[in-house]
N, C-alpha and C positions, 0 to 999 in steps of 0.2 A: 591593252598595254598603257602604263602610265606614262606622262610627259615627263620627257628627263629633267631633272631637278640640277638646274642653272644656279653658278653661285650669285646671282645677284637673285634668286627668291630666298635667299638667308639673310638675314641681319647681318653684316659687318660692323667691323669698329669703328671707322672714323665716321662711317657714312651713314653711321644713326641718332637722327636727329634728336638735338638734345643730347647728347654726351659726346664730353669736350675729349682730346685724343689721349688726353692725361685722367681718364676714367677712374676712380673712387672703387673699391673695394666691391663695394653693394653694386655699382652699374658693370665691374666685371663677371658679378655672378648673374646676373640678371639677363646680361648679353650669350652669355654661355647659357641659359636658361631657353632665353627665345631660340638658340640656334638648336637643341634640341628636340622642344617644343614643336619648332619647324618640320623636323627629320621625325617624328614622332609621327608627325598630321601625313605625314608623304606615306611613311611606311604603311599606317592604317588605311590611307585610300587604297594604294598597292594591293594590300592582302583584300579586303573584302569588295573590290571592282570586279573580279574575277566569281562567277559562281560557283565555279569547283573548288574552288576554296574555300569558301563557305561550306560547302556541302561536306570537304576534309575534316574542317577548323569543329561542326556542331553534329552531324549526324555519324560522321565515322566515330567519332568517340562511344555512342549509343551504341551503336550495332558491334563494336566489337566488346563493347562489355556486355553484354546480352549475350553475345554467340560464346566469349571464352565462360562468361557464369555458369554456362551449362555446358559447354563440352570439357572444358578444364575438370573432371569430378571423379572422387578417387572412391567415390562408394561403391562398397561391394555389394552389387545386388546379380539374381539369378546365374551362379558361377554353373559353371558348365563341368555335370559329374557324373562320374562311372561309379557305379556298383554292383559287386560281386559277392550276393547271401546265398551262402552255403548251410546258412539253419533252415532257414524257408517258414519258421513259425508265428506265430500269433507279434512274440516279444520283439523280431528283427523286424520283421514288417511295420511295427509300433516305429519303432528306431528309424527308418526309412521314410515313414510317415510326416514326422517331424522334421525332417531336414527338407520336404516339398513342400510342405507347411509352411515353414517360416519366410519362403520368398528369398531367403539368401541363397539357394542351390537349384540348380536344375538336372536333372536325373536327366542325361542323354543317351545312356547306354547300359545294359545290364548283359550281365552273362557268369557262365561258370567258370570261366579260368583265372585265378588268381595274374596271372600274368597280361592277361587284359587289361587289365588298370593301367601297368605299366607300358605296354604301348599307346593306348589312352592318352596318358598323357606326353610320351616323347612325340608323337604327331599333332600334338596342339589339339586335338579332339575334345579333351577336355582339360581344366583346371584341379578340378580335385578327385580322388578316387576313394571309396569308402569300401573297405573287405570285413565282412559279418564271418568266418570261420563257423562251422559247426559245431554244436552244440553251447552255444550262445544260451540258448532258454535254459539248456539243463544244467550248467554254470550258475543260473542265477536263480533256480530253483533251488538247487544246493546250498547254495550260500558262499559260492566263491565267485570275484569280480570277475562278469564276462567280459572279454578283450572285443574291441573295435579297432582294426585301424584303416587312418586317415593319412591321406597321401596328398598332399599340396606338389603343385609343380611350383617350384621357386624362383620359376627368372625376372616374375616381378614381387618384389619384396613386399612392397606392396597390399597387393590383394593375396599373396601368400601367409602374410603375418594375420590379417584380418578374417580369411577365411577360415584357418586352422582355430582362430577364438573364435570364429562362431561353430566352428563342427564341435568342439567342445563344449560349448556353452550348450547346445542343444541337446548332446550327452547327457550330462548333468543335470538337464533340466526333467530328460525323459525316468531318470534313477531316481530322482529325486520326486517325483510322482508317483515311482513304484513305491518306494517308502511310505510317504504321506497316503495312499489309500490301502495299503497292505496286501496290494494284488502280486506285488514279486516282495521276493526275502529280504529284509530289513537288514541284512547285513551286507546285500550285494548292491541296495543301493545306498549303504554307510559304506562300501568302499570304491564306488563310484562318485559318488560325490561329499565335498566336502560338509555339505551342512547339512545330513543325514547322520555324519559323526559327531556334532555339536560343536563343529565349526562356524559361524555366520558370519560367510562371504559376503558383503556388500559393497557396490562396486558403483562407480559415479564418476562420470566425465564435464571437471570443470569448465570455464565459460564458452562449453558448446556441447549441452547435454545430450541433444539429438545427433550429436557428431557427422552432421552434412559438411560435407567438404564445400557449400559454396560461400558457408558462412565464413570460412577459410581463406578459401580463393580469392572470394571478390574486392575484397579490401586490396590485397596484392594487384590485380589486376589496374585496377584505378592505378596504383603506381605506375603500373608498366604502357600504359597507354597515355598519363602524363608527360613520361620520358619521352616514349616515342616521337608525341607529336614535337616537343620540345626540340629535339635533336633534327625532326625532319624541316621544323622552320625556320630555324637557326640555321644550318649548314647549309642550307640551299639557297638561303636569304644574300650570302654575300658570293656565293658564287654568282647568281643569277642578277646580279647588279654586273658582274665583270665582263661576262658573256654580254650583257646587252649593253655593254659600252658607258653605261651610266655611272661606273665605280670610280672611274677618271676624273669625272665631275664631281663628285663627292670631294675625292681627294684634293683636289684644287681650289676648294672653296674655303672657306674660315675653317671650317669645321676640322675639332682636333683628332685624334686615333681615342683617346676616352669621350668624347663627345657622339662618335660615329659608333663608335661600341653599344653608349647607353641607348643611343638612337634605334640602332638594331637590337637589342633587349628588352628593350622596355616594352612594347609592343608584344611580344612573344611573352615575356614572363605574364603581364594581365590576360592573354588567351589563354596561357596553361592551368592560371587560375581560374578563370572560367570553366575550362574543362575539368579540372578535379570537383570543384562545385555542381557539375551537371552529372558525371558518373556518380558522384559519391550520394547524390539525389536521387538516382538511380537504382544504384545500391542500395538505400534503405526501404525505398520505397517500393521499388519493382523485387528482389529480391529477399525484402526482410531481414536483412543484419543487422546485428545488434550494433549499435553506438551508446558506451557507455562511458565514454571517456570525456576531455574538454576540445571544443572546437576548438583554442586559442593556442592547445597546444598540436594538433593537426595541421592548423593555419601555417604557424611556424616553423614545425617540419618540412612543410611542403615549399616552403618561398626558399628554405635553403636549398631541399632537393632539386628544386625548380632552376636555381640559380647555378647549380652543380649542372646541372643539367646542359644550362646555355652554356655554358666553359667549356662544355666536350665539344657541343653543336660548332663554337666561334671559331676551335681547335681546326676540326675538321676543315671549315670551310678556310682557312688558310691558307692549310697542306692540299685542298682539292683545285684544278683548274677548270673543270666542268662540273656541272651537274649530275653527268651521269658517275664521274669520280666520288662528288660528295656521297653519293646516296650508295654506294658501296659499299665506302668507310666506314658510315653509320651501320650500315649490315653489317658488320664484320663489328663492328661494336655491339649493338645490341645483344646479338646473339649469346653472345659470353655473357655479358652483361644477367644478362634472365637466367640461363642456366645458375652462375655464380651468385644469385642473388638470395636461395632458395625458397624461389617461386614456387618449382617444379617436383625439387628434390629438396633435404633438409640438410642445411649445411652441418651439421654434426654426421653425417654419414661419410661425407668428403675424406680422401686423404687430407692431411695434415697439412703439404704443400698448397691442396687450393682453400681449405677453408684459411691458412694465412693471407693467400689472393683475395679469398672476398672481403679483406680489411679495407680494399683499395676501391670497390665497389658503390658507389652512392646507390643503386637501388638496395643492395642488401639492407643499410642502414633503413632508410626509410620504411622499406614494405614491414622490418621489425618494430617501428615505430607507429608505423598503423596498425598493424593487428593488435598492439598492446594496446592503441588510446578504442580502437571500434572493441574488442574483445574482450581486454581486460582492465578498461577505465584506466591506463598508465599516464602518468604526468611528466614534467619532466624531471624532478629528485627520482625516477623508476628506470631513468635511460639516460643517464647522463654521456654515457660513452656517446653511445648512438649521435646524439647531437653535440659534443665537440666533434667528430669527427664530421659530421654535415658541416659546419661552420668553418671546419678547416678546407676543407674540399671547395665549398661556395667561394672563399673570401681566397684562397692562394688559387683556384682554375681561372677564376677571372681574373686575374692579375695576372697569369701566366698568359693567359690567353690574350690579353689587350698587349702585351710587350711581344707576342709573337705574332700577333696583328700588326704590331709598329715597327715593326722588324719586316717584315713582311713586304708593307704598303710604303712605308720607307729608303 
C-alpha cells in the first residue's frame, strides 16, 4: 500500500520558491505542470508496487488474446451429418465420399428412413442431413439432373449459411468431374453444375482469401481487451483512493478537478497504449494477420478510443462508492458494449433499433477502424465517420466526465 500523498508533497503557489505570489503566465502553467507531474510519479509507483498488477497490466492482456484468437472462430470444420442413400450405387457413394473427403462434414449416422435426418437434427445430433433418393445413378445415366437434398439445421446462421455452400460446392464439384472425364452424362452434369453449361463460375474472397476467422477476430479483439483493461483501471482507480481514505487528501491539496483527472489518465491511457502495442505484436506475429494499412492511422484511432474509453471508466467511478460497485457497472457495460459493437454478430443483421444503438458505441467505431487499417490498408479519407464520431465521443466524455467529477467531489 502506498504512503498517502500529503498536500505539502505537491508544489503549491506561494510556497515555491522562486515564484513571486503575482505568478506570470508561464510559471502558472509550469506549477500546474509540476502538480501533475507529481500525481503522475504517485499513481505509477501505486499501479506497479503491487505484483498482481503487473501480472493484470502485461501477461493478462497475452493470455486472453491467445485464448479468445482461437476459441472466438467461426470456421466450419467437421459438421456433424446424417445420411440416408437410398441408391446404394457406385455414383451416391462417389457423392458421400466427397463430402468425408473434404474435412468440412462428419458422417455420424446413416440409415434408411428419410425421417431420420429429421430427428437428427431436432436432437442436435447432428448439423446437417444429406438424403440420396433412389435412383440417383439411373437419373444421371439418362440424362436427367439427379436431385440431392441438403438439410442444414439453422439455429445458427452461421455455420448454417457456410455449410449449405460447401454441400453445394462439393455437388458441383463431384458433376463437374463427371463431365470432364466422361464417366456419367454430360448433360447431367451440365445441369448440375453451372460450368459444364458454359458458365465460368469463379469465385474469390477478398482481403481474407483463406477466410480464417481469426484473421477477423483478432484485430477486434485487441480492441476489446484495450477497453477492458481501460475501464477496469480507470473506475477502480478513483473509487479505491476514496475507500482508503486517501481521496480527501487529494482533494484538499492545490490540486484542481482537471488537474486530478489528467493525473488519473494520464497514467492509464500510456498502459493502454502499451497494451494495444503488445497484443497487436501478438497478433501479427503469433497469429499472422495481415497489416496492411498505416500505423499512424491505428495510432490515432486508438488514443481516441482509448480516451473514450477513460470517460466511461472516470463516469463510472463517480456514480460508484465501492469497488465492488465500480466493477459491476463496468460489467454491465462491457457486456452491451461487445455484443453492440459487432464483434460477435454483424451489425447489419441487427434490428434497426439497435444497429441505431451502436452509433453511440465507441468500440463498434474502432474495431471498424481496425479491421479496415489491419485488412484492408484503410486510411483516414476511407472512414471519415468512424473518426469524427471517436473525436466527438473522446473530447465531449471527458468533459462530461471532469464536470460530473466537479460536481461530485465538490
Amino acid at each position: 500500500m502506498s504512503a498517502p500523498l500529503s498536500p505539502a508533497s505537491l508544489p503549491s503557489g506561494p510556497e515555491v520558491p522562486g515564484v513571486p505570489a503575482q505568478s506570470s503566465f508561464r510559471h502558472r502553467v509550469a506549477l500546474r505542470a509540476a502538480r501533475v507531474r507529481a500525481l503522475v510519479r504517485k499513481e505509477l509507483r501505486q499501479l506497479f508496487r503491487d505484483p498482481k498488477t503487473k501480472r493484470v497490466i502485461f501477461v493478462s492482456p497475452v493470455l486472453q488474446l491467445i485464448l479468445f484468437g482461437y476459441a472466438v472462430n467461426t470456421d466450419v470444420r467437421r459438421v456433424a451429418t446424417w445420411v440416408v442413400d437410398h441408391d446404394q450405387t457406385p455414383e451416391s457413394r462417389l457423392i458421400l465420399d466427397a463430402f468425408t473427403a473434404s474435412d468440412y462434414f462428419r458422417i455420424v449416422g446413416r440409415g434408411d428412413d428419410p425421417s431420420a435426418v429429421g430427428r437428427a437434427l431436432d436432437r442436435g445430433a447432428a448439423r446437417v442431413g444429406i438424403w440420396i433418393p433412389p435412383g440417383f445413378a439411373r437419373d444421371a445415366k439418362a440424362g436427367r439432373a439427379p436431385a440431392v437434398q441438403i438439410l442444414v439445421d439453422g439455429t445458427n446462421s452461421n455455420t448454417a449459411t457456410v455449410a449449405q455452400g460447401y454441400a453445394q460446392r462439393i455437388v458441383n464439384q463431384v458433376a463437374l468431374e463427371w463431365a470432364s472425364r466422361g464417366s456419367g452424362p454430360g448433360s447431367a452434369g451440365a445441369a448440375l453444375t453451372p460450368g459444364a453449361a458454359g458458365i465460368d463460375v469463379r469465385a474469390r474472397a477478398w482481403f481474407n482469401p483463406s477466410l480464417e476467422s481469426r484473421v477477423y477476430n483478432v484485430p477486434a479483439v485487441c480492441g476489446v481487451i484495450v477497453l477492458l483493461m481501460a475501464l477496469l483501471l480507470t473506475a477502480m482507480g478513483v473509487v479505491r483512493e476514496r475507500e482508503m481514505g486517501t481521496l480527501d487528501q487529494l482533494l484538499v491539496s492545490p490540486l484542481s478537478a482537471g488537474e486530478l483527472m489528467l493525473g488519473k489518465t494520464l497514467p492509464v491511457a500510456a498502459i493502454a497504449m502499451v497494451q494495444l502495442a503488445l497484443v497487436t505484436a501478438v497478433g501479427l506475429l503469433w497469429f499472422d494477420v495481415p497489416f496492411r494499412g498505416s500505423v499512424a492511422v491505428l495510432l490515432v484511432a486508438a488514443i481516441l478510443f482509448i480516451l473514450a474509453g477513460l470517460s466511461v471508466g472516470l463516469f463510472i467511478s463517480t456514480v460508484s462508492n465501492t469497488q465492488q460497485e465500480a466493477f459491476l457497472s463496468m460489467f454491465l457495460f462491457i457486456l452491451p458494449a461487445i455484443i453492440l459493437s459487432g464483434f460477435l454478430y454483424p451489425v447489419e443483421t441487427m434490428p434497426d433499433f439497435f444497429q441505431t444503438l451502436t452509433l453511440a458505441n465507441p468500440l463498434r467505431h474502432f474495431l471498424e477502424v481496425v479491421r479496415g487499417v489491419f485488412l484492408k490498408g484503410a486510411g483516414f479519407s476511407d472512414m471519415p465517420f468512424q473518426f469524427a464520431v471517436l473525436v466527438l465521443m473522446a473530447v465531449g466524455g471527458l468533459a462530461g466526465a471532469t464536470r460530473r467529477f466537479r460536481r461530485v467531489m465538490g
